[in-house]
C-alpha positions in Angstrom: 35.8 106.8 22.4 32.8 104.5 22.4 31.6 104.0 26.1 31.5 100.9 27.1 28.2 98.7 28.8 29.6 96.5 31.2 27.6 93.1 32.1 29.2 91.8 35.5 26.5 90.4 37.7 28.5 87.2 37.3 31.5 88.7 38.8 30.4 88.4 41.8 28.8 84.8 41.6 31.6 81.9 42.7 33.0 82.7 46.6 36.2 80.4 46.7 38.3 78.3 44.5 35.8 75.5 45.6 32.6 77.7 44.4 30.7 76.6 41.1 29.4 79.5 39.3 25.9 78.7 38.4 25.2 77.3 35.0 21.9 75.3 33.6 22.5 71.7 31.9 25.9 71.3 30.2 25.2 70.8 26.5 28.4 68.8 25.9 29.1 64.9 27.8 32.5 63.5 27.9 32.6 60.6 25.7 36.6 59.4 26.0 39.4 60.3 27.6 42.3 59.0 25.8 46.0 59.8 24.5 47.0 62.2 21.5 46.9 60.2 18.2 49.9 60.9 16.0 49.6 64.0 13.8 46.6 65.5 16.1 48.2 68.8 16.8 45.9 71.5 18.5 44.3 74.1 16.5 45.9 77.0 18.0 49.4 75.2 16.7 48.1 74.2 13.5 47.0 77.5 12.5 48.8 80.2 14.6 45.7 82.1 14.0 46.7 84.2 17.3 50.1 85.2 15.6 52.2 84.9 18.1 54.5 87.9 18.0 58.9 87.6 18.1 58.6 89.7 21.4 55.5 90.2 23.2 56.4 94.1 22.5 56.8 93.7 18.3 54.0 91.8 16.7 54.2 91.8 13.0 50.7 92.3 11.0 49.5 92.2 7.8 51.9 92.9 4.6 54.2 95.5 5.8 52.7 96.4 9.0 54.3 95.6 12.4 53.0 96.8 15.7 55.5 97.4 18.4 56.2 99.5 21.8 58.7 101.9 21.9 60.0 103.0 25.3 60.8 106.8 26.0 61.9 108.0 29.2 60.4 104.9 30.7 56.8 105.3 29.2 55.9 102.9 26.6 54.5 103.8 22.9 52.3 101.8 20.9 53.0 102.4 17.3 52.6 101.2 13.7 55.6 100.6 11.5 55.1 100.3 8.1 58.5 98.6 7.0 58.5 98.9 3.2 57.9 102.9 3.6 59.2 102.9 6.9 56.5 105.7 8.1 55.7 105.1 11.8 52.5 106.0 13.4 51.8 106.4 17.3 48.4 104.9 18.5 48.6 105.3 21.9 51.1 105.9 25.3 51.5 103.7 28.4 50.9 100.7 26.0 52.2 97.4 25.9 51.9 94.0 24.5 50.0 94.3 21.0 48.0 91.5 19.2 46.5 91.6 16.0 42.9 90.4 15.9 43.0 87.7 13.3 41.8 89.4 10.2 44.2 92.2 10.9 41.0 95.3 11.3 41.9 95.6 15.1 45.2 95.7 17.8 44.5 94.9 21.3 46.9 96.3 23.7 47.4 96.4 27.4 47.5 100.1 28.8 47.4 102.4 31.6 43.8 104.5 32.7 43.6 107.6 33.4 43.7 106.7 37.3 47.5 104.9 36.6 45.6 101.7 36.8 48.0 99.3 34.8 46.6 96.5 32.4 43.5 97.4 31.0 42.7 95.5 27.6 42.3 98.7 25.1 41.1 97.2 21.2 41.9 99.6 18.6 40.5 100.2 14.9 43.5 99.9 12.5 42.0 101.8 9.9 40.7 104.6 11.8 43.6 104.6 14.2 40.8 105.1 17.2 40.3 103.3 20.5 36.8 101.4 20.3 36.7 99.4 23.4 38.1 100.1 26.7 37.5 97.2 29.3 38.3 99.1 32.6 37.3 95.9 34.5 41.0 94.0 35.9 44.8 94.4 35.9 45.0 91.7 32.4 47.0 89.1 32.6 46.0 87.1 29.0 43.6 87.5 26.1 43.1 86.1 23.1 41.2 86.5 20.3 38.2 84.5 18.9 39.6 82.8 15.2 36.6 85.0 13.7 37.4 88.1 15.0 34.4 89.2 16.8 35.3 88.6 20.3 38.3 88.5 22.6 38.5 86.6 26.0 40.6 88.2 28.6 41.7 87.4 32.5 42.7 89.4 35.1 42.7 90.7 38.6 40.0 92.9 39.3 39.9 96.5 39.9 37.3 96.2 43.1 37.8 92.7 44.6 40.9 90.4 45.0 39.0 88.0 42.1 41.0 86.9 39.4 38.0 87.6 36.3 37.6 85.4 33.2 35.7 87.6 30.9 34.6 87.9 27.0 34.6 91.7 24.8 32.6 91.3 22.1 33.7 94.1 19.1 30.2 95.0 17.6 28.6 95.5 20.5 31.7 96.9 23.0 29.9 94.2 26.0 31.5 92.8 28.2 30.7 89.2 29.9 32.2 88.0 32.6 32.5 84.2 33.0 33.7 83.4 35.9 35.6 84.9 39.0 38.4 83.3 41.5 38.7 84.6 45.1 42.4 83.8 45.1 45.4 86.5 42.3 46.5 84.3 39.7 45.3 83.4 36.1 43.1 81.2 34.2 44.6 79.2 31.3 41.8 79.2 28.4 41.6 78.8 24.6 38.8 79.3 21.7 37.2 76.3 19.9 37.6 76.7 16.1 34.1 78.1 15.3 34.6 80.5 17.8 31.5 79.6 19.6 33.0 78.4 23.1 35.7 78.8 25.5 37.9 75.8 27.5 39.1 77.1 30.3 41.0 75.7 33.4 39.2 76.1 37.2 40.8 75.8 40.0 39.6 73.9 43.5 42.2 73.8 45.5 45.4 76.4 45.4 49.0 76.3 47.4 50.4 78.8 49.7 51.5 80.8 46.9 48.2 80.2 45.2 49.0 77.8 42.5 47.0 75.4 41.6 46.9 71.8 43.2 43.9 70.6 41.7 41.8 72.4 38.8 39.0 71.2 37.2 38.3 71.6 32.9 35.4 73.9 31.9 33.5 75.0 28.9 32.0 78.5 28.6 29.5 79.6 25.6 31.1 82.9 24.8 28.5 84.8 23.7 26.1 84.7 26.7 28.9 83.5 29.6 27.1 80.6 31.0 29.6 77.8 32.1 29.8 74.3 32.5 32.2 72.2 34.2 33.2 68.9 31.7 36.1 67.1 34.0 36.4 66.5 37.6 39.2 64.3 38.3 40.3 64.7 42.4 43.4 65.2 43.0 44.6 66.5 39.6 45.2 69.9 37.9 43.9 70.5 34.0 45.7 72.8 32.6 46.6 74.6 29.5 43.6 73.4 27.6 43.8 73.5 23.9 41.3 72.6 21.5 41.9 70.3 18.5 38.5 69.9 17.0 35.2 72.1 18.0 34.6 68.7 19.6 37.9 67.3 21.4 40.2 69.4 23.7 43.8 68.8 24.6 44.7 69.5 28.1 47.9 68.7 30.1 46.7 66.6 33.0 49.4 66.4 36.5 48.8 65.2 40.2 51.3 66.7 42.7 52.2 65.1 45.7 53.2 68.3 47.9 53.1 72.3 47.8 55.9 73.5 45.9 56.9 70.3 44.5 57.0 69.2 40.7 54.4 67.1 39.3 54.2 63.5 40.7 52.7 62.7 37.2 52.2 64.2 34.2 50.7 63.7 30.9 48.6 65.2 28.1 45.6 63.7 27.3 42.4 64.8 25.1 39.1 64.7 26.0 36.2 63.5 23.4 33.2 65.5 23.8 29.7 64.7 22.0 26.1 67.7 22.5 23.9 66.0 25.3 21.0 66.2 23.9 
């Protein structure tokens, strides 16, 4: 297994909710906020690039591969079926959750370490069979894969603080970035622009007893060197879910609540025009 270099001074950067991670000039200004037109559908809807499986345990690939979990004795399998010759092959145990990168060369998985640590994002070749990256950073909670294949963002909690970690694997070069980090055990809701080039993801300021979000700002993140910038501050408010319809508008459900574990007091979806600063 290729060992894996590990970039996390970031980590370690933002204190609370409240903390900004430190960032130079944004590159991107807002330049509306305004409703959905008809027909504008996010890209991650209008292309199911990410392929999102029937169960989050059977993922069907390319032609007649499908990769799926199979649980013995309580301990889960990762395998690869190949339905027209129905020959199965087992990648891996104490593996869960498969996703095929989109141009169908790698799985990403969530598994077990060697310690019992659960939910570490494991990336395996499909040709070779072999594990190639092994992030043993945080418990995962989501990733996703860049539309071009090269990189996949992640979240989770982390191994050595209580900080929920946004991070970035790239494939060639088995580094990891970390983004941003949350002293508070939750997730981040995030999504790739179409070029692959940056990440929207949702921050939040102020949390509930139980630690969900009352107010959350919208970020963008260049995912190749992890700087961050925050585009939308709107008091009182949570942005979440963000989407991105263009490389240069993001969809993002927008809600104010009136009291902890109340419903929205309002709630819409709205998109956000963006435009380089310079």
């Amino acid at each position: 297994m290729t060992l894996l270099p590990v970039v996390v001074a970031a980590m370690l950067a933002s204190g609370s909710p409240a903390a900004d991670p430190p960032s130079s000039s944004s590159p991107w200004k807002v330049v509306s906020i305004r409703e959905p037109r008809a027909g504008e559908v996010p890209f991650e809807t209008t292309t199911n690039y990410l392929r999102i499986p029937e169960g989050r345990n059977y993922c069907p690939g390319p032609d007649s591969l499908v990769a799926q979990v199979t649980i013995e004795k309580r301990r889960g399998y990762l395998e690869l079926v190949n339905t027209r010759t129905q020959v199965t092959t087992r990648l891996m145990s104490f593996a869960s959750l498969p996703a095929w990168s989109p141009d169908s060369r790698f799985l990403s998985c969530s598994a077990w370490t060697p310690e019992r640590r659960m939910g570490k994002l494991t990336v395996i070749d499909v040709a070779s069979r072999k594990e190639i990256a092994d992030v043993k950073i945080a418990v995962g909670n989501d990733s996703k894969w860049s539309p071009d294949s090269r990189m996949i963002a992640a979240d989770g909690t982390s191994y050595i603080h209580s900080k929920t970690v946004l991070y970035v694997l790239s494939i060639a070069s088995n580094a990891v970035t970390v983004i941003d980090s949350l002293d508070v055990i939750g997730s981040y809701e995030f999504s790739w622009s179409p070029d692959s080039r940056w990440i929207a993801f949702s921050r939040p300021t102020k949390t509930d007893h139980w630690e969900e979000p009352m107010e959350a700002d919208l970020w963008i993140a260049d995912a190749s060197t992890g700087d961050a910038w925050r585009i939308l501050q709107d008091s009182g408010w949570v942005m979440r879910n963000p989407l991105w319809v263009t490389n240069e508008s993001i969809e993002v459900e927008r809600s104010r609540y009136a009291g902890e574990g109340e419903d929205p007091k309002e709630h819409r979806r709205v998109v956000v025009d963006l435009a380089p600063a310079n």
